[in-house]
Each structure stands twice: as structure tokens, then as C-alpha cells.
C-alpha positions as a Markdown table, in Angstrom:
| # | Residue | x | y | z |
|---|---|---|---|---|
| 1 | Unk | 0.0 | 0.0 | 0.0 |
| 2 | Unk | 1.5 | 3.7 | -0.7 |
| 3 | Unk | 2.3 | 5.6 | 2.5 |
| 4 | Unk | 0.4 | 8.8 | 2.4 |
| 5 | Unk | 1.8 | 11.9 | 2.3 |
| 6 | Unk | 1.0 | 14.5 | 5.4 |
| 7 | Unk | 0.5 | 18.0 | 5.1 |
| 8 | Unk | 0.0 | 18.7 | 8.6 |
| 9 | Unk | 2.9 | 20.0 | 9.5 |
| 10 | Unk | 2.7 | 22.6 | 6.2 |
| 11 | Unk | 3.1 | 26.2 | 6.8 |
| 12 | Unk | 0.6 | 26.8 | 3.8 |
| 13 | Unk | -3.3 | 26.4 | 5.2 |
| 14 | Unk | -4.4 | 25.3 | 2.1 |
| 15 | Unk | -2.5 | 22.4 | 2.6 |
| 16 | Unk | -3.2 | 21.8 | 6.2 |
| 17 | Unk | -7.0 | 21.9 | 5.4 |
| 18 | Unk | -6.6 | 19.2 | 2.5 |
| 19 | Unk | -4.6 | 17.0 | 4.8 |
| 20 | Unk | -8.2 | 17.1 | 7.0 |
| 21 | Unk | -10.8 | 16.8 | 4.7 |
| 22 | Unk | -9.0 | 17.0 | 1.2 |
| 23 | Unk | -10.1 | 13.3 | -0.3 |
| 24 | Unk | -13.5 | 13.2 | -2.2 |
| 25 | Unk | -15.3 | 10.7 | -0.2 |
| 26 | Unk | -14.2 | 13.2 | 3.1 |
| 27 | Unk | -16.0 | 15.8 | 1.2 |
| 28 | Unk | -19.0 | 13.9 | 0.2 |
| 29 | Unk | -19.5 | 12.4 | 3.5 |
| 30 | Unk | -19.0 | 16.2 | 4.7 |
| 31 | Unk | -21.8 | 17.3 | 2.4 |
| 32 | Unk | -24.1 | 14.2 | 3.1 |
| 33 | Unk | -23.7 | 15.3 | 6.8 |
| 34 | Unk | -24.7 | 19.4 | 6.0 |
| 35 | Unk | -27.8 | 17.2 | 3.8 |
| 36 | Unk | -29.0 | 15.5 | 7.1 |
| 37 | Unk | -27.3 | 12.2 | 7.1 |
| 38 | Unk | -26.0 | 11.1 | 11.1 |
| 39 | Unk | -25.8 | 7.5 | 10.4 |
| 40 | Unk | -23.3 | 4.8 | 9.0 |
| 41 | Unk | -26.2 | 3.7 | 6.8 |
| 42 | Unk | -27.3 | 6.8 | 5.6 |
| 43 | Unk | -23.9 | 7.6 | 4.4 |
| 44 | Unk | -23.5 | 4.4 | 3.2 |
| 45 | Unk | -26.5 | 4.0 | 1.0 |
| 46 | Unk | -26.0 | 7.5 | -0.2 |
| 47 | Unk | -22.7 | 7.2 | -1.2 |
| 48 | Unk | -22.2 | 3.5 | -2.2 |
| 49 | Unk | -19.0 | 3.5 | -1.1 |
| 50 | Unk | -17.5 | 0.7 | 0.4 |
| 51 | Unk | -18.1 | 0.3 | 4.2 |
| 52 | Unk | -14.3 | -0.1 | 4.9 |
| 53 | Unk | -13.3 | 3.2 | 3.4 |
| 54 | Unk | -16.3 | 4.5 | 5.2 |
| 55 | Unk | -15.4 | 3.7 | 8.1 |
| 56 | Unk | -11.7 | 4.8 | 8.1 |
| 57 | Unk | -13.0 | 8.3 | 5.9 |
| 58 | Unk | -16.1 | 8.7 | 9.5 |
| 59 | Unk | -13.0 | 7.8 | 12.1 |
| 60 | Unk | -10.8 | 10.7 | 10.6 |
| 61 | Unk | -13.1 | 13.1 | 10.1 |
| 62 | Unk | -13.9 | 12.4 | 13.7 |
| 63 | Unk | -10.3 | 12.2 | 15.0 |
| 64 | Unk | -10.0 | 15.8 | 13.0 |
| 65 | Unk | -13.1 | 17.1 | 15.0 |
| 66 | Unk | -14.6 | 17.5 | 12.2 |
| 67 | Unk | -17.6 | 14.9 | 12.9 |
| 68 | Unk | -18.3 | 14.0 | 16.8 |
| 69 | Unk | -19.4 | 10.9 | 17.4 |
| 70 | Unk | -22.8 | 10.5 | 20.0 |
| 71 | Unk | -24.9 | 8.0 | 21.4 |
| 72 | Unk | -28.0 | 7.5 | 19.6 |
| 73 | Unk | -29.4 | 4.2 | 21.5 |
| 74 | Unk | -27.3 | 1.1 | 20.5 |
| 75 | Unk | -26.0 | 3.1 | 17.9 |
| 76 | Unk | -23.9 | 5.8 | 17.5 |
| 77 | Unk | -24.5 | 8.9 | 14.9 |
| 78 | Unk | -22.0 | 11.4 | 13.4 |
| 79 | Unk | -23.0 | 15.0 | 13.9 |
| 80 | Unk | -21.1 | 18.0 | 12.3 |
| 81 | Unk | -18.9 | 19.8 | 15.4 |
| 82 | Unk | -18.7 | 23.6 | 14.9 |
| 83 | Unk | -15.0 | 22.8 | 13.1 |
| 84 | Unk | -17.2 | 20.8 | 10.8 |
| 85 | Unk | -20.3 | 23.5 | 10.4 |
| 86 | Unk | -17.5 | 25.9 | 9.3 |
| 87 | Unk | -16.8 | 24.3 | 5.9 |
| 88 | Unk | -20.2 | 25.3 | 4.9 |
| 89 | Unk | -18.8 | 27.4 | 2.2 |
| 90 | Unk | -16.1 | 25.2 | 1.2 |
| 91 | Unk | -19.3 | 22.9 | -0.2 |
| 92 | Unk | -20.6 | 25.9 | -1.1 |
| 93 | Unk | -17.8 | 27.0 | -3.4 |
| 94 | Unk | -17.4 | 23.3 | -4.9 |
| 95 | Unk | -21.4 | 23.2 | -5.5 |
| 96 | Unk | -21.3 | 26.4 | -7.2 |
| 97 | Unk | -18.2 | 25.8 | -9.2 |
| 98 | Unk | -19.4 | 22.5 | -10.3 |
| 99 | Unk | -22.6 | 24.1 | -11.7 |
| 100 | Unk | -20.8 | 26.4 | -13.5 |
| 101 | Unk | -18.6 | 23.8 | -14.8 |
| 102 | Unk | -19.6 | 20.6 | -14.3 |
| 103 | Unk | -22.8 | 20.4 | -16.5 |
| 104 | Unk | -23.8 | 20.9 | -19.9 |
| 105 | Unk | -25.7 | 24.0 | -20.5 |
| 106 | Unk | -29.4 | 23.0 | -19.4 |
| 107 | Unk | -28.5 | 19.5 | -17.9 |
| 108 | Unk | -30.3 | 19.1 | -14.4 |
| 109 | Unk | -28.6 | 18.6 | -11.4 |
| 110 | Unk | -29.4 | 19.5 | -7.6 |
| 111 | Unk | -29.3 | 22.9 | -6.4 |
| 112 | Unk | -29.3 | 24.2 | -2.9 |
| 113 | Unk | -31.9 | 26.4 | -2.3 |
| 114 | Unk | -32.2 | 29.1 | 0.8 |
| 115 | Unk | -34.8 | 26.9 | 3.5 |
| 116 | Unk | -36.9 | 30.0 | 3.9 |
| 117 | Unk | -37.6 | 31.5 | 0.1 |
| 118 | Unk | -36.8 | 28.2 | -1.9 |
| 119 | Unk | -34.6 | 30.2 | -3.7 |
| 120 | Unk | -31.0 | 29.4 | -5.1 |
| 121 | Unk | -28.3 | 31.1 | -3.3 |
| 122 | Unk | -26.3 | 34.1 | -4.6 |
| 123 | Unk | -22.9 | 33.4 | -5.7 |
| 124 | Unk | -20.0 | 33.3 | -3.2 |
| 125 | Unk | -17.7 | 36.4 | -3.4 |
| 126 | Unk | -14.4 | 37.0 | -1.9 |
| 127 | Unk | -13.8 | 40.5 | -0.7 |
| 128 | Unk | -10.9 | 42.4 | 0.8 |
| 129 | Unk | -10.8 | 43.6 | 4.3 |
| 130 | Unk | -12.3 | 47.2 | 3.0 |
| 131 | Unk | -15.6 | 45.2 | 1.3 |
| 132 | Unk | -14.2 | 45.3 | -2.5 |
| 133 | Unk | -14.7 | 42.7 | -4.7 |
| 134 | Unk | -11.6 | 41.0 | -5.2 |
| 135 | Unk | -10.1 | 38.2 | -7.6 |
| 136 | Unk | -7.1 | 35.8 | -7.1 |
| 137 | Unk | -5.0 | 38.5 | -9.1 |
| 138 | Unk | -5.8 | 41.1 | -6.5 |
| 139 | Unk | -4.1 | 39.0 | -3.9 |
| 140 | Unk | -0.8 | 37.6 | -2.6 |
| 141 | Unk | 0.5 | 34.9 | -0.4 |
| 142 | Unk | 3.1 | 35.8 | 2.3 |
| 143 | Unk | 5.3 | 32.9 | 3.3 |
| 144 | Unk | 6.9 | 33.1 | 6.6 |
């Protein structure tokens, strides 16, 4: 089996945040979880994925603190922690950038509508500190 490579220790949080949550099936169980799934076999049946990689994918997303693990009878759920509530936009952004470009013009797909209007939500903006609109060319990275 190839060792995987850790980012943890990465200066760059980009990196860092992919080492938590950066494979797709960490994402989709992420989303699924935002989409009211708690349960091994809600996940499960949603995703199809095989219940070993399940399992380890719901074990470090909990060891992360991403997902908490509670009682729920003999059972146990996974419930977003705050940690995990805060990547909201991260699904967000992917959702939004897959409908831009992951579809043919006018094929269906899902869309995430705001609970009270039923209406799609605006497009995520980034803006500077001030409140202007900016774009990756407007910005920098300094390394320390």
C-alpha cells in the first residue's frame, strides 16, 4: 500500500485543510452530513461506497473534529462539530463551481436552495478587508 503523504505539518493552510478533509469521499460524507445524514447507513446507502473506506474516511473526520461521534441508542451517529459547520462554504464553493462547470448547458442537477424562500443562493464572493470585490489576481501569499 502507498504511505500517504502528510500535510499537517505545512506552513501553507491550504495544505493543512486538505490534509483534513482533502479526499472526495471526506467531502461527500462532509456534504451528506450538511444534507442530514447522522448514520453509518445513511452515508453508506447515499454514497455507495464501500463500508471499509467508510469507516476509516467517519474515524478521521472524527479524529480531526470535524464529525463528533454520540450516542444515539445502540447506535452511535455522526453530527457536524462547529470545526465541521465551518466548511459550509467550502461545499458551497465546490457546489457552485461544479454548476458552472460541471454540466452541460441546461442539464439538471441538484441545487441548494435558501430553507426559507426556496430560492437558489447568490454566488460566493471574496472580498478584501475594506468590502471590494476582489479576484485571485488582487491578492498575494506571504510565506513566513
Amino acid at each position: 500500500m502507498v504511505k500517504r503523504t502528510r500535510f499537517d505539518a505545512e506552513s501553507c493552510p491550504v495544505a493543512r485543510s486538505v490534509d483534513a478533509v482533502g479526499d472526495w469521499w471526506s467531502l461527500l460524507i462532509v456534504r451528506d452530513a450538511f444534507d442530514g445524514s447522522r448514520r453509518f447507513g445513511d452515508f453508506q446507502r447515499s454514497l455507495g461506497v464501500a463500508k471499509n473506506i467508510l469507516s476509516t474516511r467517519l474515524k478521521a473526520l472524527a479524529d480531526n473534529g470535524i464529525l463528533e461521534v454520540v450516542p444515539a441508542g445502540a447506535r452511535h451517529e455522526y453530527v457536524l462539530t462547529a470545526k465541521g459547520e465551518a466548511l459550509f462554504p467550502v461545499i458551497v464553493a465546490l457546489r457552485q463551481w461544479g454548476e458552472a462547470f460541471a454540466f452541460a448547458p441546461g442539464e439538471k442537477h441538484s441545487e441548494l436552495l435558501d430553507r426559507r424562500d426556496h430560492q437558489p443562493l447568490r454566488a460566493l464572493e471574496v472580498h478584501a478587508a475594506d468590502g471590494r470585490l476582489i479576484a485571485a489576481a488582487d491578492t498575494e501569499v506571504r510565506k513566513l
